[in-house]
C-alpha positions as CSV (number, residue, x, y, z in Angstrom):
1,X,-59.8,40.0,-36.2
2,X,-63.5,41.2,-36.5
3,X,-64.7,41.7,-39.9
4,X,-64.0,45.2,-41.5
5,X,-61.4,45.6,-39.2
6,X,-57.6,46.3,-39.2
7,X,-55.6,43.5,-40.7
8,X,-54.0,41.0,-38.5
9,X,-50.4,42.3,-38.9
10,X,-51.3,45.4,-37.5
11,X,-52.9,44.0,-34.3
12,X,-49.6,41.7,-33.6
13,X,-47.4,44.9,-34.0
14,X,-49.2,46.6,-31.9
15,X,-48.6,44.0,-29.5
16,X,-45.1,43.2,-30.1
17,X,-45.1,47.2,-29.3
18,X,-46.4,46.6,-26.0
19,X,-43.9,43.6,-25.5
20,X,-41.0,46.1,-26.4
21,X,-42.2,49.1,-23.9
22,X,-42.4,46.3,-21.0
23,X,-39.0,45.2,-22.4
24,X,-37.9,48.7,-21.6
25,X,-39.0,49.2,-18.5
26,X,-38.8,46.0,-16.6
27,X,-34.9,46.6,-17.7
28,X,-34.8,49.8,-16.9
29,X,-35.8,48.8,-12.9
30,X,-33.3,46.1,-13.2
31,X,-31.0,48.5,-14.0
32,X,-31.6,51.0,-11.7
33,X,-31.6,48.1,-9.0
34,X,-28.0,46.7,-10.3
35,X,-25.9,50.0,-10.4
36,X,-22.8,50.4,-9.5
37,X,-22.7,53.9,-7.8
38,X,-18.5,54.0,-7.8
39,X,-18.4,53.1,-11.5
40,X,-21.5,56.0,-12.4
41,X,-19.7,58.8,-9.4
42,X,-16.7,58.4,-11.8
43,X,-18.2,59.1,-14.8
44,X,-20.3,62.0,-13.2
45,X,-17.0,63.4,-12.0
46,X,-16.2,63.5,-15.4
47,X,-19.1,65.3,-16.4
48,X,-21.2,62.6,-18.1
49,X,-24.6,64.3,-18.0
50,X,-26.3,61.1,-18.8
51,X,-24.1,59.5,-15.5
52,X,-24.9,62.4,-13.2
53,X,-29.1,61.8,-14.3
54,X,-28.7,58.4,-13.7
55,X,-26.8,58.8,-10.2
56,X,-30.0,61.1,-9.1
57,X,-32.6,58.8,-10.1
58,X,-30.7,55.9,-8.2
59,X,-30.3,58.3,-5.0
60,X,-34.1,58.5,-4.8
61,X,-35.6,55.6,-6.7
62,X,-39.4,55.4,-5.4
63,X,-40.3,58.3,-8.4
64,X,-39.1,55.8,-10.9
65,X,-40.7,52.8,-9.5
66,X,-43.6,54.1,-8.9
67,X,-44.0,55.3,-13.0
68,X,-43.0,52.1,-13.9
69,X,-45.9,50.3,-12.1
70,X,-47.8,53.5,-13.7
71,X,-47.0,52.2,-16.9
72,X,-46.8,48.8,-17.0
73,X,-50.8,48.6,-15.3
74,X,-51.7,51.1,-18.3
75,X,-49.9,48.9,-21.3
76,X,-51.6,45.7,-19.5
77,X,-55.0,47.3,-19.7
78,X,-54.3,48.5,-22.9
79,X,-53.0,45.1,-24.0
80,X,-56.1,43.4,-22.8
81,X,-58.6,46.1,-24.4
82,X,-57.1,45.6,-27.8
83,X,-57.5,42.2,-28.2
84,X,-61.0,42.4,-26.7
85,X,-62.0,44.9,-30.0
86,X,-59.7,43.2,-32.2
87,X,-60.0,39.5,-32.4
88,X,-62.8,37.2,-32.9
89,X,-64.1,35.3,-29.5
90,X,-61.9,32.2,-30.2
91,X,-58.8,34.4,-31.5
92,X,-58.8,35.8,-28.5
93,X,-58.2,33.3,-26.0
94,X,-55.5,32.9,-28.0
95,X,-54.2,35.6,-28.5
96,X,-54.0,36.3,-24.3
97,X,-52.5,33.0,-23.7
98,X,-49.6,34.2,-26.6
99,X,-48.8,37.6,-25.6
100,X,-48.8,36.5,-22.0
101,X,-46.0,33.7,-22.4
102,X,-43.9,36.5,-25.2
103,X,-44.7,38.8,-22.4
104,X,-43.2,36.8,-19.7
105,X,-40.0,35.8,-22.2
106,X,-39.5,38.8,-23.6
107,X,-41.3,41.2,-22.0
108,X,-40.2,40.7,-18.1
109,X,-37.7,37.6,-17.6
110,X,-35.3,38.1,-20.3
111,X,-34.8,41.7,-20.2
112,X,-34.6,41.8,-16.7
113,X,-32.0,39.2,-16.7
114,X,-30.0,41.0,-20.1
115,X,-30.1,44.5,-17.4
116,X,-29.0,43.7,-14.5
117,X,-25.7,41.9,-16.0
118,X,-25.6,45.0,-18.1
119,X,-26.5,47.5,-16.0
120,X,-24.6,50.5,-16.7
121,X,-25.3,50.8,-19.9
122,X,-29.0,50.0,-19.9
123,X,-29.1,52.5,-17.4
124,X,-27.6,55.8,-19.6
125,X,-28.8,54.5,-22.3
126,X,-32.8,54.6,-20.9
127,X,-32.4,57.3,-18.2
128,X,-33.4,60.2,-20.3
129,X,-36.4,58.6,-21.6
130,X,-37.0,57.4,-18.2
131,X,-36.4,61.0,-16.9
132,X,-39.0,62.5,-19.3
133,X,-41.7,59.8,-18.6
134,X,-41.6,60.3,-14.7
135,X,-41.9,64.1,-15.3
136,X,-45.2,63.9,-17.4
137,X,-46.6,61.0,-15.4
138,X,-45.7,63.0,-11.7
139,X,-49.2,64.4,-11.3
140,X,-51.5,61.0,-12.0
141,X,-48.7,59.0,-9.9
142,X,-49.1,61.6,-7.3
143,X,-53.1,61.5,-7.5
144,X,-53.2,57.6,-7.3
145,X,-50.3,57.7,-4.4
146,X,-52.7,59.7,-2.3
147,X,-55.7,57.5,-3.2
148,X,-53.7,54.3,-2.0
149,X,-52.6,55.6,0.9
150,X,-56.1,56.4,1.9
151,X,-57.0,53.1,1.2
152,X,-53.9,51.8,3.1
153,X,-55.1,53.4,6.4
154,X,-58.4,52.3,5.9
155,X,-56.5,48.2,5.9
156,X,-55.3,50.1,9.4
157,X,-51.4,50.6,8.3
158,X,-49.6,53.5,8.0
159,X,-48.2,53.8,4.8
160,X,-45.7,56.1,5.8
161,X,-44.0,53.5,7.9
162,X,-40.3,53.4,7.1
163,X,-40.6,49.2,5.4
164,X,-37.3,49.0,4.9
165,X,-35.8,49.1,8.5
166,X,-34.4,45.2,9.5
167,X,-34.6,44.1,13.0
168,X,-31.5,42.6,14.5
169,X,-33.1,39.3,14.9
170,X,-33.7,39.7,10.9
171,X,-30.0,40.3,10.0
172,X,-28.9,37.6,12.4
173,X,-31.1,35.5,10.5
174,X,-29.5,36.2,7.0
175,X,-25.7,36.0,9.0
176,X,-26.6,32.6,10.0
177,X,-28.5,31.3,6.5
178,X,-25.4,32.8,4.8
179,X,-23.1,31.0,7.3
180,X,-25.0,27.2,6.6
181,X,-25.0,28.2,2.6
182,X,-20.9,28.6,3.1
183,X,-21.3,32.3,1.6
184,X,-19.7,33.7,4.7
185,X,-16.8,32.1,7.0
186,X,-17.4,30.6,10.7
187,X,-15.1,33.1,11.8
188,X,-17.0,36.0,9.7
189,X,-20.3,35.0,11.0
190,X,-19.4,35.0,14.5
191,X,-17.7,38.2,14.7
192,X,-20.7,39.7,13.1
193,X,-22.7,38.3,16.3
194,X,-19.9,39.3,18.2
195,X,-20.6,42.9,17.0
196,X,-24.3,42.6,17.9
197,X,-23.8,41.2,21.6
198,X,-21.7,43.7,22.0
199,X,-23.8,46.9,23.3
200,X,-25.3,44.5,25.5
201,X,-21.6,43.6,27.6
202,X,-21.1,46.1,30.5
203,X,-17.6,46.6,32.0
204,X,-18.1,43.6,34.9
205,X,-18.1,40.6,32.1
206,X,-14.8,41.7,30.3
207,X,-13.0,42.6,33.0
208,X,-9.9,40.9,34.9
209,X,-10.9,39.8,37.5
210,X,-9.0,41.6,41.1
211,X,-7.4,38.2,41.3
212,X,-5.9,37.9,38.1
213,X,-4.7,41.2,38.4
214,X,-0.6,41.5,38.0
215,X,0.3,45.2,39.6
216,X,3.0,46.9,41.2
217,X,3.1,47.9,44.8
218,X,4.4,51.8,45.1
219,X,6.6,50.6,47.5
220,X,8.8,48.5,45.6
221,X,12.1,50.4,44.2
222,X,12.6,51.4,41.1
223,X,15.0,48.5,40.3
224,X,12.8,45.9,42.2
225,X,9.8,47.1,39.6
226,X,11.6,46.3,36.3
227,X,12.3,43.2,37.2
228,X,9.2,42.4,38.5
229,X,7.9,43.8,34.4
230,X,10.2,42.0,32.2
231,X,9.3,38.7,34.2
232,X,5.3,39.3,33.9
233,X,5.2,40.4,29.4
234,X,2.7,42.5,30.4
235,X,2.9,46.4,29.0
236,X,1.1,48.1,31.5
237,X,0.7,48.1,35.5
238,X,-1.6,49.3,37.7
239,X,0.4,50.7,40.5
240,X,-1.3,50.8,44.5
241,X,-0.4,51.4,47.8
242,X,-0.9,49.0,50.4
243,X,-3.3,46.9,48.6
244,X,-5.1,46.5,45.4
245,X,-8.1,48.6,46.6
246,X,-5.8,51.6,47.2
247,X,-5.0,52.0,42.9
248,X,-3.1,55.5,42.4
249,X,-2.2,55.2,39.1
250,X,-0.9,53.3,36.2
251,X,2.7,52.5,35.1
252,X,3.7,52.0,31.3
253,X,6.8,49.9,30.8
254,X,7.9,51.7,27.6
255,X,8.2,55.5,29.7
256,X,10.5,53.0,32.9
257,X,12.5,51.8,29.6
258,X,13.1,55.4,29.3
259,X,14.8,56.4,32.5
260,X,16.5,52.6,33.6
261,X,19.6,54.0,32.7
262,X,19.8,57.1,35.1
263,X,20.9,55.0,38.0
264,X,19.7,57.8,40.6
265,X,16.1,56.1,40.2
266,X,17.3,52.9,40.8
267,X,16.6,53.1,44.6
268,X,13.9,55.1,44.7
269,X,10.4,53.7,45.3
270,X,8.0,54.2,42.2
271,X,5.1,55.6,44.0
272,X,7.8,58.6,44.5
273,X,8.7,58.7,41.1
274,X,5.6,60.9,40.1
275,X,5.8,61.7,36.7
276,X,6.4,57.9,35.8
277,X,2.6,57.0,37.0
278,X,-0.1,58.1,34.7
279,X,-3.5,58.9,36.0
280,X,-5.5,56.1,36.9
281,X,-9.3,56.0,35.1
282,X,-12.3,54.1,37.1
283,X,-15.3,52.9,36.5
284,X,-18.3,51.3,37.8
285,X,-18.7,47.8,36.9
286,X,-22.2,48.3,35.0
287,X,-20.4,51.0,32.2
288,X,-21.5,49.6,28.8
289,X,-18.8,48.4,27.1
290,X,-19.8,50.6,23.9
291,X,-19.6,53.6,25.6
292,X,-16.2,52.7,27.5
293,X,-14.7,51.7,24.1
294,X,-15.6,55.3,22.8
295,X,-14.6,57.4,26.1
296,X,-10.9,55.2,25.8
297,X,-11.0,56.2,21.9
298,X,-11.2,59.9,22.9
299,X,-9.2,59.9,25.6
300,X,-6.5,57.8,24.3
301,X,-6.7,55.0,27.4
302,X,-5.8,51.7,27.2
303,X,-6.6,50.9,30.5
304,X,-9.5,51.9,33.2
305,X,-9.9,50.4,36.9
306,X,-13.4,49.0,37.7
307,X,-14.6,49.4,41.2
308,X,-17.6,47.8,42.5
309,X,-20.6,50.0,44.1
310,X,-18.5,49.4,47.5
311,X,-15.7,51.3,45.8
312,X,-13.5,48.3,45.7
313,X,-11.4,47.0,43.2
314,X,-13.0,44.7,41.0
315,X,-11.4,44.6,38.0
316,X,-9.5,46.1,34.9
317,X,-10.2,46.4,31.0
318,X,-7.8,46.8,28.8
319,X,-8.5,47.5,24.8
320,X,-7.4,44.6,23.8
321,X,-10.3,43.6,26.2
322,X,-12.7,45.0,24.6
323,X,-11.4,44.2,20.9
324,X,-11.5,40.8,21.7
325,X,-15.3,40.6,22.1
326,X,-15.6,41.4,18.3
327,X,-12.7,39.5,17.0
328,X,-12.1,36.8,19.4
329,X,-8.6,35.9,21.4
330,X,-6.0,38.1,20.8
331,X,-2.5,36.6,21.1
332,X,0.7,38.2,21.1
333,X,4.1,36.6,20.8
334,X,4.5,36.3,24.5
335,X,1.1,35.2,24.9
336,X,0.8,30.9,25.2
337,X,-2.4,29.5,23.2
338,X,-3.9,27.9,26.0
339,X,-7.0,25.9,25.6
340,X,-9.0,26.2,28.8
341,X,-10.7,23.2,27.8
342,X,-8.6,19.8,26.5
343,X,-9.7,16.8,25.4
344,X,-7.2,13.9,26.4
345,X,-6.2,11.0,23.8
346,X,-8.1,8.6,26.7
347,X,-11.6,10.4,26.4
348,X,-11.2,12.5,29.7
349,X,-11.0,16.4,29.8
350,X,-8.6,18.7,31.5
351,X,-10.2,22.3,32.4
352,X,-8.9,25.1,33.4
353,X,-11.0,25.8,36.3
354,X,-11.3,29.9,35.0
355,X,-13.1,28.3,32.1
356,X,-16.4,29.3,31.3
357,X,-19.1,27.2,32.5
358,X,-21.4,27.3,29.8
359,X,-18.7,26.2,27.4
360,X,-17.6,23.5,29.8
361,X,-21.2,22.0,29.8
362,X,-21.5,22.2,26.1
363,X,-18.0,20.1,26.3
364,X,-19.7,17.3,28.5
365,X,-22.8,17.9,26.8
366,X,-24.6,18.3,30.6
367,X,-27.6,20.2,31.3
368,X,-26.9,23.6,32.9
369,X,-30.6,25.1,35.3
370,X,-31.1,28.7,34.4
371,X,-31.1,29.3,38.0
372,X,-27.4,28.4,38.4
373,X,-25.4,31.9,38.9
374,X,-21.6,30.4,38.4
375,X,-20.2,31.5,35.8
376,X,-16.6,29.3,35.7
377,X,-16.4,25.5,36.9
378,X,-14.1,27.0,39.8
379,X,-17.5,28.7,40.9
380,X,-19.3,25.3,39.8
381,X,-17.0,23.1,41.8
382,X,-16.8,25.5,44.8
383,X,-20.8,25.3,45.0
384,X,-20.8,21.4,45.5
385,X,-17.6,21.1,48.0
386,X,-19.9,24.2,49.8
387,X,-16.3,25.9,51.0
388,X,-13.3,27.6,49.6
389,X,-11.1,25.1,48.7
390,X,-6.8,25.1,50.0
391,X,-4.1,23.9,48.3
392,X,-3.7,21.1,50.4
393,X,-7.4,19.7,49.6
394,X,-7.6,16.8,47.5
395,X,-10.9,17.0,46.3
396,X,-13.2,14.9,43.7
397,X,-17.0,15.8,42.8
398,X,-19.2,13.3,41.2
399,X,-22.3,15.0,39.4
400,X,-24.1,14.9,36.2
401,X,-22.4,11.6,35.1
402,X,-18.5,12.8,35.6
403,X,-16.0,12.6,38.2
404,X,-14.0,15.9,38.7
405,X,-10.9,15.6,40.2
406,X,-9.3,19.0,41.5
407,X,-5.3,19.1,40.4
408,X,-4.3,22.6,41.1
409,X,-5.3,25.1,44.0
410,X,-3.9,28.5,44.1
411,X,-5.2,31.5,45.9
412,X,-8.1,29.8,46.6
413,X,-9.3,29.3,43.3
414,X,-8.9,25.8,41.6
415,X,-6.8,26.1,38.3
416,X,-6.9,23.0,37.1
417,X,-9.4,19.9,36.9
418,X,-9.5,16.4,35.2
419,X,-12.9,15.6,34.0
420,X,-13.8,11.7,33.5
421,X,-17.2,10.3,32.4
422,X,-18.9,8.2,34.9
423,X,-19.1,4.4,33.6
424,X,-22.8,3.2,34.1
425,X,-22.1,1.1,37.3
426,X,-20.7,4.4,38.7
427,X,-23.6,6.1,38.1
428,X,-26.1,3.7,39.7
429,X,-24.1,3.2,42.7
430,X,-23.6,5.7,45.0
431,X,-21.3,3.7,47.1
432,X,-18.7,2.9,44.7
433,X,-16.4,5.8,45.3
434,X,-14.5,7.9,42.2
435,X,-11.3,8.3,44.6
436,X,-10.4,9.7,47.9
437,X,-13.9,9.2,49.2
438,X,-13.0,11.6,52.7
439,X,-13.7,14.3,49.9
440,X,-15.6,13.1,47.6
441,X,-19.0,14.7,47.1
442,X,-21.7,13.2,44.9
């Protein structure tokens, strides 16, 4: 220290003092950061006044940060001041290098560390001193806030821009770092993409399709329609006259469970049977799913009839349709686990032809354009054979280094397909045909 001046012990103390008051608030913040508000709302309930200050200075903790930062620039300037007056010129290169490694051990890093496993206590323990020094500092904090944000606007940002909202691409971001670090499950990190996708589905890509439709005509009798139910699994019908355009209402199995045993209905034909249909809901095919899962919600529907903007029949949803594009497929015990797409023990593939095309091109690992519009290898396959295909057809499409052989044709759609890589010869020849060459289409 200079000469005449304080002795030396006094000028560490006063420095191990400044360590000590970093100490406190650097633990404080790590505290406040670490709380657990279930554990502190119990011990408000119980009328813990240091609990129920705490719990208000985590609600809104900008006041608190903003003293700390307050505090800790003042006790650095201070620190740095002191041993400017009160060491000699070599002393005090020194002394900054030591007081800014004690600092940074003791001072910042270890008490930080020490708080946030010991939160709760640090917390109530520090929150009344904390209380009292955010109270007596409000008025410079305030003063220097409105300084900043002058000088903020003059960097062109506005500093009352909300910083902490997080894009969606942001949070699928941490989803899929937290995913590759094994912190969350395949299964957990898809339906949380799942969830995002999901306002962005309308009606017309969930949907069953008119063809897959199983409904009941009004015409059939009342006897004629439970058969045709217990054969199918399914729970509810959509019940038309006619044809499948012509949809007046649906039928619940569990309410025709309720009357098979008054034989009077046996004979009857549904359509007549009026309280057994319930009203029929529709829907254009662009509804967002979002909204149609709330509007079922509140009206307690499980299933709505999509038309298309010709008024036609183009689909149905069910909720289980809808809770499916969060949580993936939904099987119940009549349901079969069918794989639409199945790798053989030989190295070919057999598809369902309703499989999606996208994942049936990431199968073969083939390169989809963007300005294809199918949307299932049915709709693939039809647009090379150029025609609707019969069930007599026998039909085999070479592209894209495989040979797709057509098994299955029913109502015009192709339900089933084997799928074998091309060998190189195949490829280079165009004369070597895959089989039945009166229909096959390269």
């Amino acid at each position: 220290m200079e000469d005449g001046g304080s002795p030396y012990y006094i000028g560490f103390g006063v420095l191990l003092l400044l360590v000590v008051l970093h100490a406190i608030f650097y633990g404080f913040l790590a505290a406040l950061e670490n709380q657990n508000e279930n554990s502190l709302e119990k011990l408000a309930k119980e009328e813990n006044q240091k609990a129920l200050l705490l719990l208000r200075l985590s609600d809104e903790p900008a006041g608190s940060i903003h003293m700390i930062q307050f505090f800790i620039t003042g006790l650095t300037f201070f620190a740095g001041a002191y041993i400017i007056s009160a060491f000699h010129s070599v002393n005090r290169i020194i002394m900054f290098v030591c007081y800014w490694l004690i600092v940074v051990m003791a001072g910042i890093y270890a008490p930080t560390k020490i708080a946030a496993k010991k939160a709760e206590s640090w917390g109530i323990g520090l929150c009344r001193l904390m209380h009292f020094l955010t109270m007596i500092s409000l008025p410079f904090v305030k003063v220097l806030e409105f300084l900043g944000d002058i000088f903020v606007r003059i960097c062109g940002v506005d500093p009352n821009e909300n910083l902490d909202d997080v894009t969606e691409e942001e949070i699928i971001s941490m989803v899929n770092e937290g995913h590759e670090q094994g912190v969350l499950l395949a299964s957990e990190a898809e339906m949380i993409h799942n969830i995002f996708e999901f306002g962005d589905k309308e009606a017309k890509d969930i949907m069953t399709h008119r063809k897959n439709i199983i409904a009941l005509d009004g015409s059939m009798t009342f006897s004629e329609a439970m058969d045709f139910m217990i054969q199918s699994r399914n729970s509810r019908f959509p019940v038309y006259i006619d044809d499948i355009d012509n949809i007046i209402g649906v039928l619940h199995i569990k309410e025709a469970l309720q009357i098979c045993t008054h034989q009077e209905y046996y004979d009857r034909q549904i359509k007549d049977i009026s309280f057994l249909i319930r009203k029929a809901e529709f829907i254009p095919e662009t509804r967002n799913i979002n909204t149609l899962f709330k509007e079922m919600q509140s009206e307690k529907n499980h299933m709505v009839i999509v038309v298309d903007e010709y008024g036609q029949t183009a689909g149905i949803v069910a909720m289980e349709d809808i809770l499916e594009e969060i949580v993936g497929n939904i099987l119940d015990e009549h349901d079969e686990d069918e794989h639409m797409i199945q790798k053989q023990p030989d190295g070919s593939f057999l598809i369902n032809g309703m499989a999606d095309f996208e994942d049936v091109a990431k199968a073969l690992d083939i390169t989809v354009d963007e300005e294809d519009t199918y949307e299932t290898l049915n709709g693939f396959l039809i647009s090379k054979i150029d025609k609707i295909p019969s069930e007599d057809d026998r039909i085999v499409v070479e592209t894209n280094g495989y040979c797709f052989k057509v098994l299955t044709v029913e109502n015009k759609i192709i339900q089933k397909v084997s799928v074998t890589k091309l060998s190189e010869d195949t490829k280079e020849s165009v004369d070597k045909p895959c089989q039945e060459p009166e229909k096959m289409i390269k």
